[in-house]
C-alpha positions in Angstrom: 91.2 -128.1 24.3 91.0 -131.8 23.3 87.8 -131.3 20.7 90.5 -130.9 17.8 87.0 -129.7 15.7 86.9 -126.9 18.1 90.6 -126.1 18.2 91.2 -126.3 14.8 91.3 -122.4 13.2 90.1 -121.2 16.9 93.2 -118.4 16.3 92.4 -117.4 12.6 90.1 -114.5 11.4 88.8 -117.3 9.1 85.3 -116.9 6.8 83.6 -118.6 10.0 85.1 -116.0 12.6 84.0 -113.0 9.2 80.5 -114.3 9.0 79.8 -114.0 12.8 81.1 -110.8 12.9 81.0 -108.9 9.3 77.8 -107.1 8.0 76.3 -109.2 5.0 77.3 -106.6 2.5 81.2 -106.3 4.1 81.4 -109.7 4.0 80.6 -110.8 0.3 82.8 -107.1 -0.6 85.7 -109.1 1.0 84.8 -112.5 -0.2 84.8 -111.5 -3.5 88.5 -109.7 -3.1 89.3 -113.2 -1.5 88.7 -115.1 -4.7 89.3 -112.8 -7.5 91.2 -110.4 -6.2 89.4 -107.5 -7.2 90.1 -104.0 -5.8 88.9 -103.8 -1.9 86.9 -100.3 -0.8 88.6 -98.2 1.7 84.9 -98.2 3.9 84.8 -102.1 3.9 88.7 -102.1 5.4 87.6 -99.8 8.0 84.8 -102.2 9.1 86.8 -105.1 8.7 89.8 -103.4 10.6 87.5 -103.1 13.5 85.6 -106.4 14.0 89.2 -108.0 13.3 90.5 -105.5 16.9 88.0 -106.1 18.6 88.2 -110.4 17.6 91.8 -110.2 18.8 91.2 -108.6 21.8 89.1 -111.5 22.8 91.8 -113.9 22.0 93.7 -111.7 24.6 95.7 -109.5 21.6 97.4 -106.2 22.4 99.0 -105.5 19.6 99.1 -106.0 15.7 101.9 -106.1 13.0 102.6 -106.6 9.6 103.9 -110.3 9.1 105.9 -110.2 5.8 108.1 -112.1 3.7 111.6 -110.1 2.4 113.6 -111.5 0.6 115.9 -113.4 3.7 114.0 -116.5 3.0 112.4 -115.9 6.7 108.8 -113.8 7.5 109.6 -110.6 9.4 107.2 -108.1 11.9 106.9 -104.9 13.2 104.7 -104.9 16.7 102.3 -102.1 17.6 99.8 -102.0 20.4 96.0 -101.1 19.7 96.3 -98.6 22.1 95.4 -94.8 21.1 95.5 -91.7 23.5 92.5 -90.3 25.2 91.5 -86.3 26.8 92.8 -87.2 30.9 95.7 -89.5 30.1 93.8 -92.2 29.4 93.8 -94.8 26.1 91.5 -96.7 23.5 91.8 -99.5 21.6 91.8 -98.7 18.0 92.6 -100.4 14.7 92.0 -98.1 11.6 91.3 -99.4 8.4 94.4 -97.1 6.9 96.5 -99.4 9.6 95.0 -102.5 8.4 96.2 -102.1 5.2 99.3 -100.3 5.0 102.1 -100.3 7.4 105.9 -98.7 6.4 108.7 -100.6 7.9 112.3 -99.6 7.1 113.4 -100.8 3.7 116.7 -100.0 3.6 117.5 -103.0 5.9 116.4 -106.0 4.1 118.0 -107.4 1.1 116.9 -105.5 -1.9 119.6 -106.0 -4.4 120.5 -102.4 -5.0 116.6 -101.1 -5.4 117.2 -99.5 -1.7 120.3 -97.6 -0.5 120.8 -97.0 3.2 119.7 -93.3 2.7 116.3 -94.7 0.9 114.6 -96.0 3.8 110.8 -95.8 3.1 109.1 -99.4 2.4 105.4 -100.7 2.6 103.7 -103.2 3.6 100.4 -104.0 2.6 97.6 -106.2 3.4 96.8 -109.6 1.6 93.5 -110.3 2.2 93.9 -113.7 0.3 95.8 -114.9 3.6 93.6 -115.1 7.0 94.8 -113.1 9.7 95.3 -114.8 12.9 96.3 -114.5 16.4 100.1 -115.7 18.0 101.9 -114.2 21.2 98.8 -112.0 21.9 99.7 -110.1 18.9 97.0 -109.6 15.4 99.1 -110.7 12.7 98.2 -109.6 9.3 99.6 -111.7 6.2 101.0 -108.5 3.7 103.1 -108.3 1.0 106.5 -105.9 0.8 107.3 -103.0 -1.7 109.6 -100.3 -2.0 108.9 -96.8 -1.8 108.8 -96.8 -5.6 106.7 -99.7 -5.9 109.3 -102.9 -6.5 108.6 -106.3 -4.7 111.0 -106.5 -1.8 109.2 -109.7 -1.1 108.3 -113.4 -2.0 104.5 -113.1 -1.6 103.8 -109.8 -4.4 105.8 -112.0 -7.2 103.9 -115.2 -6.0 100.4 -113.3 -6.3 100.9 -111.9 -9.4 101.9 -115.3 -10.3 98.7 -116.7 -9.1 96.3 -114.3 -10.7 98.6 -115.0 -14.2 98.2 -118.5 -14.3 94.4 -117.8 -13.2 94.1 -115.5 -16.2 96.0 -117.7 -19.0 93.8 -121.1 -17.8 90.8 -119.1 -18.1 91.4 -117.5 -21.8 91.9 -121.2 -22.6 88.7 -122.9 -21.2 86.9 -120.3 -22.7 88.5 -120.5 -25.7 87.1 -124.2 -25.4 83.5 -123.3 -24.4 83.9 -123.4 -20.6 82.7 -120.0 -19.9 80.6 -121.1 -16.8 84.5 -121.3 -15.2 85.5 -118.0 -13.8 88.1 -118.6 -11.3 91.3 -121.0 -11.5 93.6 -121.7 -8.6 96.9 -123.6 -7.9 97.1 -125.5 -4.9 99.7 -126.9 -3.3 100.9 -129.7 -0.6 104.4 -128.8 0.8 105.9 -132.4 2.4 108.2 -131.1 5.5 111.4 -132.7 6.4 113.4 -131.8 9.2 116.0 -133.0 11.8 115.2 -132.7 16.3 118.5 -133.2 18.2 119.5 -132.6 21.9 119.4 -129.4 22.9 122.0 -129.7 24.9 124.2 -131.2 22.7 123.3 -128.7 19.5 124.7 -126.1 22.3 128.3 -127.9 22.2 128.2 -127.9 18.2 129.6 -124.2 16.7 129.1 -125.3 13.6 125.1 -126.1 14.3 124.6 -123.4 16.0 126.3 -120.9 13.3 125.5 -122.7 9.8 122.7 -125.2 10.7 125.1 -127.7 9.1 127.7 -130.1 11.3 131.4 -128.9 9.2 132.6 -131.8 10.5 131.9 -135.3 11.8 132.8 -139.1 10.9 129.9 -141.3 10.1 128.9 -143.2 12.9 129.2 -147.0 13.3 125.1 -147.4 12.0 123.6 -144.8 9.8 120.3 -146.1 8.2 121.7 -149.0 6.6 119.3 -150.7 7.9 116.0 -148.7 7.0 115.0 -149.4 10.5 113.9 -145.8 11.2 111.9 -144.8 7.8 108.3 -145.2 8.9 109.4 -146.8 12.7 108.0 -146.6 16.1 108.5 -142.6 16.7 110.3 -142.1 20.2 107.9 -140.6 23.2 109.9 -137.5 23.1 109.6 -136.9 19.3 105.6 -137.8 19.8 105.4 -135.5 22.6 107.0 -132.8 20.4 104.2 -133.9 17.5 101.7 -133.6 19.5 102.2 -130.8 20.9 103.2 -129.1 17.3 99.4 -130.8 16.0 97.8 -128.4 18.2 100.0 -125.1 18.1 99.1 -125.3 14.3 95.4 -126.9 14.1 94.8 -123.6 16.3 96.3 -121.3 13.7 94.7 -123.3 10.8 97.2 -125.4 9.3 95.8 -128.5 7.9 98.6 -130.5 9.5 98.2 -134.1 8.5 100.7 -137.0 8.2 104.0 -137.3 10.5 106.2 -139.9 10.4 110.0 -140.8 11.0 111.6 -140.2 8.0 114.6 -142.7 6.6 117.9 -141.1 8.6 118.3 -141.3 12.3 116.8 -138.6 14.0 114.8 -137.1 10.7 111.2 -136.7 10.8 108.3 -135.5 8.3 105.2 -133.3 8.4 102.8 -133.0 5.3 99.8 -130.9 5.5 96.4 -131.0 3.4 96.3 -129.3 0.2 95.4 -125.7 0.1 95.4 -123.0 -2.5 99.0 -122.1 -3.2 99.2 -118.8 -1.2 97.9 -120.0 1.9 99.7 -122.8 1.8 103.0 -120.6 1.8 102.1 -118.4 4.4 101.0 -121.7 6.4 104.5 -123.3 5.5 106.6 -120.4 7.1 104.5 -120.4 10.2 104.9 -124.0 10.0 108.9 -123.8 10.0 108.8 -121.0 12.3 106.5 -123.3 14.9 108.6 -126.1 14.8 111.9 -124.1 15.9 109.6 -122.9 18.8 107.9 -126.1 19.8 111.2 -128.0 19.8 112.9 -125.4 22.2 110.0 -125.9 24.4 110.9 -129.9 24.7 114.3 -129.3 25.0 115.0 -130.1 20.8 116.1 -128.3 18.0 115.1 -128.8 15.3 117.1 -128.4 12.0 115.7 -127.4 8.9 119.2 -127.6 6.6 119.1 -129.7 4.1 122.4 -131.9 4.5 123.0 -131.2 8.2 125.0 -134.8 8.6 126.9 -136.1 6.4 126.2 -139.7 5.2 122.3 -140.1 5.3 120.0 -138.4 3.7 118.8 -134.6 3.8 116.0 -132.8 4.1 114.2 -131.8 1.1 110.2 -130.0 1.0 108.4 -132.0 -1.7 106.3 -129.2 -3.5 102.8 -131.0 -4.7 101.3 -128.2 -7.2 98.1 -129.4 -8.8 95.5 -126.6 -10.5 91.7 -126.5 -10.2 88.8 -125.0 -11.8 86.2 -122.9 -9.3 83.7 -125.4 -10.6 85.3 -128.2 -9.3 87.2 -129.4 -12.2 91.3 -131.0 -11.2 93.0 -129.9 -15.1 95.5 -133.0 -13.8 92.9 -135.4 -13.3 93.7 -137.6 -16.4 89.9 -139.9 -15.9 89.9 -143.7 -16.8 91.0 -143.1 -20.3 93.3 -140.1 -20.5 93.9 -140.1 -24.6 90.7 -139.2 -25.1 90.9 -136.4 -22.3 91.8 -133.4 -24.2 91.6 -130.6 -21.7 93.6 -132.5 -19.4 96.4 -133.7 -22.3 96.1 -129.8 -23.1 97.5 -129.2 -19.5 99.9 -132.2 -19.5 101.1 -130.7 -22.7 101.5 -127.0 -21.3 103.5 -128.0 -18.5 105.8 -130.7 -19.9 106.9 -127.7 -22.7 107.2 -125.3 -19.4 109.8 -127.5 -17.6 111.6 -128.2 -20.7 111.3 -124.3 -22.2 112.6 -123.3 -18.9 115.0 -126.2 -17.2 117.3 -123.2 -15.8 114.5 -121.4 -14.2 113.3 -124.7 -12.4 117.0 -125.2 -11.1 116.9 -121.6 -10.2 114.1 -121.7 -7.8 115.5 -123.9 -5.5 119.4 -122.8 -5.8 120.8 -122.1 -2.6 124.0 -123.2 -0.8 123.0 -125.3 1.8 120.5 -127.0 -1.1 123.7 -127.7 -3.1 124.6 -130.5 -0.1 121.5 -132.1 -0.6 120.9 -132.5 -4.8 122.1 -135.6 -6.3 122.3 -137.7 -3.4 120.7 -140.7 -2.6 117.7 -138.7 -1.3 117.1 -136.3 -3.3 116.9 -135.7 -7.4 119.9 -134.4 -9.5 120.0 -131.0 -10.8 119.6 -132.7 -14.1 115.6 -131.2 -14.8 113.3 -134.3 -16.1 109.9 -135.1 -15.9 108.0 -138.6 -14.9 104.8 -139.5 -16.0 104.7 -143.1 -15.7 104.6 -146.1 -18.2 100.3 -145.4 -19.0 101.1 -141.5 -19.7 104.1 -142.3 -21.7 102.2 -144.9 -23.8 99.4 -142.7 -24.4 102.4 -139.9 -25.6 103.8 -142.3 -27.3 100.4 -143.3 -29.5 99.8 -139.3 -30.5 103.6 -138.9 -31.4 102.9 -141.9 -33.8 99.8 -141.6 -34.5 99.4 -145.5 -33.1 95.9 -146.9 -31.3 96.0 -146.5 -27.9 95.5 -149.9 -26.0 93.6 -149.2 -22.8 96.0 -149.7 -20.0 95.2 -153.2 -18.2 93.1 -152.2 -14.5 94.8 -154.9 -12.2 93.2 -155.8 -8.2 96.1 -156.3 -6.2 95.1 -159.0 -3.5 97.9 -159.7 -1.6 98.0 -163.3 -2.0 95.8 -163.8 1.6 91.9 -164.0 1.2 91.3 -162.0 4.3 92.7 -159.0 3.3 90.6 -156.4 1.5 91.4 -155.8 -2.4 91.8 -152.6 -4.1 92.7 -151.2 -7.3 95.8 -150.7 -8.4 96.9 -146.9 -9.3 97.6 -146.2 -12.7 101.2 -145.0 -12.3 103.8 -146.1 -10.0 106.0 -143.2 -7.8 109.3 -142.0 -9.1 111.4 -140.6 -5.9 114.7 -139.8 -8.1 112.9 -137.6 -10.6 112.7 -133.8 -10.5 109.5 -133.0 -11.5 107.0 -136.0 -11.0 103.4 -136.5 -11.8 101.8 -138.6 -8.9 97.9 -138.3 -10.2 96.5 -135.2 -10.1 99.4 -133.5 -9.6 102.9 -133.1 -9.7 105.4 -133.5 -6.9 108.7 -131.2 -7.5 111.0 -132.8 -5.2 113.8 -130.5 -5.6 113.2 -127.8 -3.1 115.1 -127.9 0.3 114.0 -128.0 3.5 114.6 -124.8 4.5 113.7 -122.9 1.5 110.5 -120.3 1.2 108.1 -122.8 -1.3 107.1 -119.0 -2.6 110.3 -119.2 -5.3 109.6 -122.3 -6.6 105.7 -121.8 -7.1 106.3 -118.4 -8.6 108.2 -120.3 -11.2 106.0 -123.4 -12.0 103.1 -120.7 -12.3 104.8 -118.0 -14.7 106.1 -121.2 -17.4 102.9 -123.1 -16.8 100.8 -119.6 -17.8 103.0 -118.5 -20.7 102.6 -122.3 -22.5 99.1 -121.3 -22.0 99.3 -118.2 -23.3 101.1 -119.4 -26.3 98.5 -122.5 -26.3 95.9 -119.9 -26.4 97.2 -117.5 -29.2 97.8 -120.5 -31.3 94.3 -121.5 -31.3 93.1 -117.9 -31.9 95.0 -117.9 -35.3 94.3 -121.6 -36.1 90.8 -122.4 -34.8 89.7 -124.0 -31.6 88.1 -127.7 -33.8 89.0 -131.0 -32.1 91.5 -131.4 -35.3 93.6 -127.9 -34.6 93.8 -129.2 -31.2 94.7 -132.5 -31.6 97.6 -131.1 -33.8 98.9 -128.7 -31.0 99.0 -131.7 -28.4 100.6 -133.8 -30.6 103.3 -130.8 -31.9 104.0 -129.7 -28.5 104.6 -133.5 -27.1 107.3 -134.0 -29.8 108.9 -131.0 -29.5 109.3 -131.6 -25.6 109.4 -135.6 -25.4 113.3 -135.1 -24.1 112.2 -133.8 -20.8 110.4 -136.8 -20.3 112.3 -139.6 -18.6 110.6 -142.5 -16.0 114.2 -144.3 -15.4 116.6 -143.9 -12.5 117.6 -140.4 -12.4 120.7 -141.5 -10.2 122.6 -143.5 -12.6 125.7 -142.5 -14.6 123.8 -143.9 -17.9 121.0 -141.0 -17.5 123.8 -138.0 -17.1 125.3 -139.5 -20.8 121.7 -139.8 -21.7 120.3 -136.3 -20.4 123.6 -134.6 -22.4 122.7 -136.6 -25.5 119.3 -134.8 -25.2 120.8 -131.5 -24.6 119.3 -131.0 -21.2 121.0 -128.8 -19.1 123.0 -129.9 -16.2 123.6 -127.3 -13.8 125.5 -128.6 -10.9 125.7 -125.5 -8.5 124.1 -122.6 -7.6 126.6 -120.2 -9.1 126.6 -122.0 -12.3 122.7 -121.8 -12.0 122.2 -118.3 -11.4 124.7 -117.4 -14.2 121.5 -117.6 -16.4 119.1 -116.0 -14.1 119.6 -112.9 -16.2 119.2 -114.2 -19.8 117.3 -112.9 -22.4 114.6 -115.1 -22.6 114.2 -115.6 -18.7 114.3 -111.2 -18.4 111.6 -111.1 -21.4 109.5 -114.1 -19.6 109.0 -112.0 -16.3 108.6 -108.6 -18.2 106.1 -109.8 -20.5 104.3 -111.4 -17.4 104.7 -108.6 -15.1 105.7 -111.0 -12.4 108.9 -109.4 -12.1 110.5 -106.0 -13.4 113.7 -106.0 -15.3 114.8 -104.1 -12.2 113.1 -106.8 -9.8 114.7 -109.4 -11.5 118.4 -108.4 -11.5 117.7 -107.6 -7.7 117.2 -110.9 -6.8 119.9 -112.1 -9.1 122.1 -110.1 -6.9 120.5 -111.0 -3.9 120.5 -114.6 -4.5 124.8 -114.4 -5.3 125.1 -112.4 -2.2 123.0 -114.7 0.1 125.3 -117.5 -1.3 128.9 -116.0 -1.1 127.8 -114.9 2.6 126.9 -118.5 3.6 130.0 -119.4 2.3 132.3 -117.4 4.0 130.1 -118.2 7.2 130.9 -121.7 6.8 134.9 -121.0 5.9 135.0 -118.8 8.7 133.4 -120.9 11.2 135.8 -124.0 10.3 138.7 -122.0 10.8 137.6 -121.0 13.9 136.7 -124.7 15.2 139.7 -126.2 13.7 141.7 -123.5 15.9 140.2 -122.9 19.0 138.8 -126.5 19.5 141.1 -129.3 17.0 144.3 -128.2 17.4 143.9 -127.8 20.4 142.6 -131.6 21.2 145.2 -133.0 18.8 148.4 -131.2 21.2 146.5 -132.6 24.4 146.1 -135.7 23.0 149.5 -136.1 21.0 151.6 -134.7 24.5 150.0 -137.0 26.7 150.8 -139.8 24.4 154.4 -138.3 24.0 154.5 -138.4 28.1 153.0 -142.2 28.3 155.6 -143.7 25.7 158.3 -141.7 27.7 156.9 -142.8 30.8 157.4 -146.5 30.0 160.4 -146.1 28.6 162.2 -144.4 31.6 160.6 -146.8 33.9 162.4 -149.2 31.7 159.3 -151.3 31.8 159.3 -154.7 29.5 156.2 -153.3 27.5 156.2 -152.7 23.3 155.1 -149.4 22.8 154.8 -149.7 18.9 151.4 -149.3 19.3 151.7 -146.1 21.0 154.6 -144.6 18.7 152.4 -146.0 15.5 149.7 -144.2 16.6 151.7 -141.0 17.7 153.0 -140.6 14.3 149.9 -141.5 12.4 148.3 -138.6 14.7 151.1 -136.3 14.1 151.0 -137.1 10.2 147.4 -135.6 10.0 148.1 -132.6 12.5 150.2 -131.8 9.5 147.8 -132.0 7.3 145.6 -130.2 9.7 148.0 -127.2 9.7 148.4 -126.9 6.1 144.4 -127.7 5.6 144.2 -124.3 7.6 146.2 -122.4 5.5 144.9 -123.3 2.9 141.3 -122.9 3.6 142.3 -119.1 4.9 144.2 -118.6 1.9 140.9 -119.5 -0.3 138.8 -117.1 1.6 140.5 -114.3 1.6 141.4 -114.7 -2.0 137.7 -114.6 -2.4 137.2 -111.7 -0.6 139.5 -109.4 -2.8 137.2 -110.5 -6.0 134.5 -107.5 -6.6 132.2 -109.4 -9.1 129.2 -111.2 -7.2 129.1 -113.8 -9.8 133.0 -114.2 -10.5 132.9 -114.4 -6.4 130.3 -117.1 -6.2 132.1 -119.0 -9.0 135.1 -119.3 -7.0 133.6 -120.1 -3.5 132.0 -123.2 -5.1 135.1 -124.0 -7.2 138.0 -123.2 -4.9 136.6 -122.6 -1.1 134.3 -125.3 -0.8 137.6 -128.5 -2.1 139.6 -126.4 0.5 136.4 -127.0 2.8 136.0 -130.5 1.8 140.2 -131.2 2.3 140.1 -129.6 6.1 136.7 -131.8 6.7 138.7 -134.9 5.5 141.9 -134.4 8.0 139.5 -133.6 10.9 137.1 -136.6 10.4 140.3 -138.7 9.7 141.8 -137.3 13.4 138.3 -138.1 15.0 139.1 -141.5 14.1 142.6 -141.7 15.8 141.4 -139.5 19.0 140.2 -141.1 22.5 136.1 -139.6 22.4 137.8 -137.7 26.0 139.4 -135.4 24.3 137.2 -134.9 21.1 135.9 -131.6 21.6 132.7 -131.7 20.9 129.6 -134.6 20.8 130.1 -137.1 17.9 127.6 -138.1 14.8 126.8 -141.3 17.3 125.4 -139.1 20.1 124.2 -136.4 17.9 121.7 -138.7 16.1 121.1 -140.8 18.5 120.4 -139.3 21.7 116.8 -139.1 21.5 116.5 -143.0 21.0 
């Protein structure tokens, strides 16, 4: 199908595929649960269960499932055909509403942090009807969030929801606190910027590492890296368009508003963003976005690699989370307008979410703490875990003229020309781009750029929405006691913005000065995920979700746990799988290579040949130096682990993986890359960073 207008949502139950196919009444009933999430009747799901069969079955479906996201950080579904038995053997097809919106997959098998024991089995799943349904692998899919049998989230998507309808519910007390009561409805929405990695198949199959942790354990930096900046933005290869392309249409058919793609600035990294879309959606479309490009790559003989430090030496792949929020009457509360100190409802905003990120600089950290994440913070491509905010020199003057009660001069509109007549000119934005800053507004919007590549953007949004909604709830109760006058509000503004002006910093975030800086301010600095989670669990974070009801005191120390677990495991996967290469594949290469140098210097020495073989006994013992090390790098590293192993606590455990494992980790890689080095590429046992990257060129 080349008429992308055509193709585009040709596989999604969408409001087009609804109108054509719902009675009037059915469809505003489901409309109206759509947008304000109000309680759907059990005869509406029954009608809506049926013209959603009987649409899939045209698209050639056979069965349905349940897509859902537990807590793994991947979706998960359980298949089941339409088909129902009929008198003389033979079958209908039949989709009840009951099955539309409740299915019961096996809860005891997904990480639950204690809330299910093996013996506790029963789970639910439950329709979203927020989230389009759409058709993949003749199969219905139906977006649905996951509970226990006793009603706790086992999922990302019930905690983001309840996030969603929160901030909805604490931006419309304010506006109307304000007068705005034509505004009923206010949604976030979010772009999620895509990197990822597309090797040879071929030669990801000859990689253990890869292939078990995503990540390459070991591995020299090859000869060119992106030194150059040749690949950011270059001519993209035929085989990485063909793969494009043919990703375009797998997710224009499913409704994904994919947009830009581009070669990103290390060899062999690439970038997908879509259009914005309320923040749900937008989720859902992200997972199906990850899960496509796994599948489209295998189909060109690719993989594609979302970890976020898979090489080490260039930059890693982070998902840049754009979250902006909108009224239903078309109003962006981050749109600052031509002159934004006068804007009030916008510097209200401004003012919420700059005392959010500062209120609740652990939580931020938190929502984007994993292991493989941990490779990827404070390098050259992606911000520190020190939290900050950017604004830009026009915000911060405008912050800066309420603080002190100064005049504001009107920043100065500039035409940038370009110094040649014939090109065209244009204005020039009011803020320039800060890509070393956490937490960054870009106009409109702000572009969290912490997130990694492979992370579920559900965790992160959950959090921006619960701090955003309780600085408007406290926002709101202050101007119930105090008055809602342009004076009381004026006051707030300005109160809040000195209260919270540490958070806000528009310098380089990478430089040693802003680590001395950022302590100076008493921002928090938390280096690691273990050190992160270790306040998951603190009072005001616990009292923040329970107040909200976004999570449970129960729900909250589950994924504490879940989170420490997901990390120790990773961990050991990655110790484990070292040990196993350095064995079965190093050691190995180092005796082949060290013997048959052995046998060449004896060679020409017996032959009594008039040759110098210090080059060949240099090399020998500089080779036979690091297979020491080698050895005792093993030891080590084995040592660590199973130290680790014997030490009960999650948190203690986690602690020590990042403190002890991972410099036993780092020592081994150092020996082995230094051995690579000394080796003839014959023996290496497996492809180098040099073919690895750049195969596809």
């Amino acid at each position: 199908m080349n008429d992308v207008t055509k193709l585009f949502g040709s596989n999604v139950f969408n409001e087009q595929a609804m109108k054509e196919r719902l009675p009037k009444d059915t469809y505003k009933g489901l409309k109206e649960t759509m947008e304000t999430g109000s309680a759907l009747e059990e005869g509406i799901a029954n009608i809506v269960a049926n013209a959603m069969k009987d649409w899939a079955i045209e698209k050639g479906a056979t069965h349905f499932t349940h897509w859902f996201s537990p807590l793994t950080g991947t979706t998960a579904e359980k298949h089941d055909s339409f088909i129902t038995p009929t008198d003389g053997g033979g079958v209908i097809m039949e989709f009840s509403g009951r099955e539309l919106v409740k299915g019961e997959p096996d809860a005891s098998s997904f990480p639950s942090g204690g809330l299910r024991s093996t013996f506790e089995a029963r789970g639910y799943t439950s329709w979203d009807p927020s989230s389009f349904a759409f058709v993949k692998d003749n199969t219905l899919y139906v977006p649905s969030a996951f509970y226990s049998y006793m009603g706790e989230a086992l999922d990302s998507k019930t905690p983001l929801l309840r996030s969603n309808q929160l901030v909805c519910k604490e931006s419309l007390r304010l506006l109307h606190l304000l007068g705005m009561h034509d505004v009923n409805n206010v949604t976030t929405t979010i772009g999620v910027e895509q990197e990822y990695f597309l090797i040879d198949r071929a030669l990801y199959e000859r990689r253990k590492d890869l292939q078990f942790c995503q990540r390459t354990l070991f591995g020299n930096r090859p000869p060119k890296g992106q030194e150059l900046d040749d690949h950011y933005f270059g001519i993209i290869k035929p085989k990485v368009k063909a793969f494009m392309q043919d990703l375009d249409r797998r997710l224009w058919a499913l409704g994904i508003y994919a947009k830009t793609e581009h070669n990103e600035v290390a060899p062999s990294q690439h970038e997908l963003a879509p259009i914005y879309t309320n923040t749900n959606l937008a989720v859902d479309h992200n997972q199906l976005t990850m899960e496509l490009m796994r599948r489209t790559a295998r189909d060109h003989d690719l993989v594609c690699i979302l970890h976020e430090k898979p090489f080490a030496g260039v930059n890693g792949s982070g998902k840049h989370n754009n979250w902006s929020i909108s009224t239903n009457t078309g109003i962006n509360l981050l749109e600052a307008g031509k002159r934004p100190s006068e804007n009030k409802l916008f510097l209200l905003f401004l003012a919420a979410i700059i005392r959010a990120v500062d209120d609740y600089q652990d939580l931020i950290r938190i929502s984007v703490s994993t292991a493989s994440n941990d490779e990827r913070l404070g390098g050259n491509e992606a911000p520190p875990s020190i939290v900050s905010v950017f604004l830009g020199s026009d915000l911060e003057a405008v912050i800066d003229s309420i603080i002190n009660d100064k005049d504001m001069i009107p920043p100065i509109t500039r035409t940038l020309q370009g110094g040649v007549n014939s090109l065209p000119h244009f204005l020039q934005d009011t803020t320039d781009r800060n890509r070393t800053s956490p937490f960054a507004y870009t106009g409109n919007k702000f572009e969290f750029r912490m997130p990694g590549s492979s992370l579920t953007i559900a965790e992160p949004n959950i959090i921006i929405n619960t701090i955003v909604a309780e600085s408007l709830s406290h926002f709101c109760t202050y101007l119930e006691q105090n008055g809602t006058d342009e004076a009381t509000v004026d006051k707030l503004i300005k109160e809040t913005f000195t209260k919270h002006q540490r958070i806000i910093f528009n310098g380089n975030n990478y430089s040693a000065e802003w680590v001395k800086e950022a302590e100076k301010r008493g921002l928090s600095f938390l280096k690691t995920t273990p050190e992160a989670l270790s306040h998951f669990l603190d009072d005001k974070n616990v009292q923040l979700f329970a107040k909200h009801r976004i999570y449970s005191a129960i729900e909250i120390n589950s994924r504490y746990n879940i989170l420490l677990e997901d990390y120790n495991k990773k961990r050991r996967i990655e110790a484990y799988t070292m040990l196993d290469i350095a064995r079965k594949d190093i050691m190995p290469a180092v005796v082949r290579y060290t013997t048959d140098l052995a046998t060449a210097i004896r060679s020409k020495k017996d032959l009594a040949l008039d040759v110098n073989t210090r080059l060949d006994e240099g090399l020998l013992a500089r080779i036979s130096e690091y297979g020491e090390y080698l050895y005792l790098g093993v030891d080590r590293l084995q040592e660590a682990v199973n130290d680790a192993e014997k030490i009960p606590d999650r948190q203690e455990q986690a602690n020590f993986y990042a403190e002890t494992v991972t410099v036993a980790m780092q020592l081994l890689r150092d020996t082995v890359d230094e051995l690579e080095l000394l080796i003839a590429s014959s023996y290496w046992p497996f492809p180098r960073y040099e073919k690895l990257l750049y195969s596809l060129d």
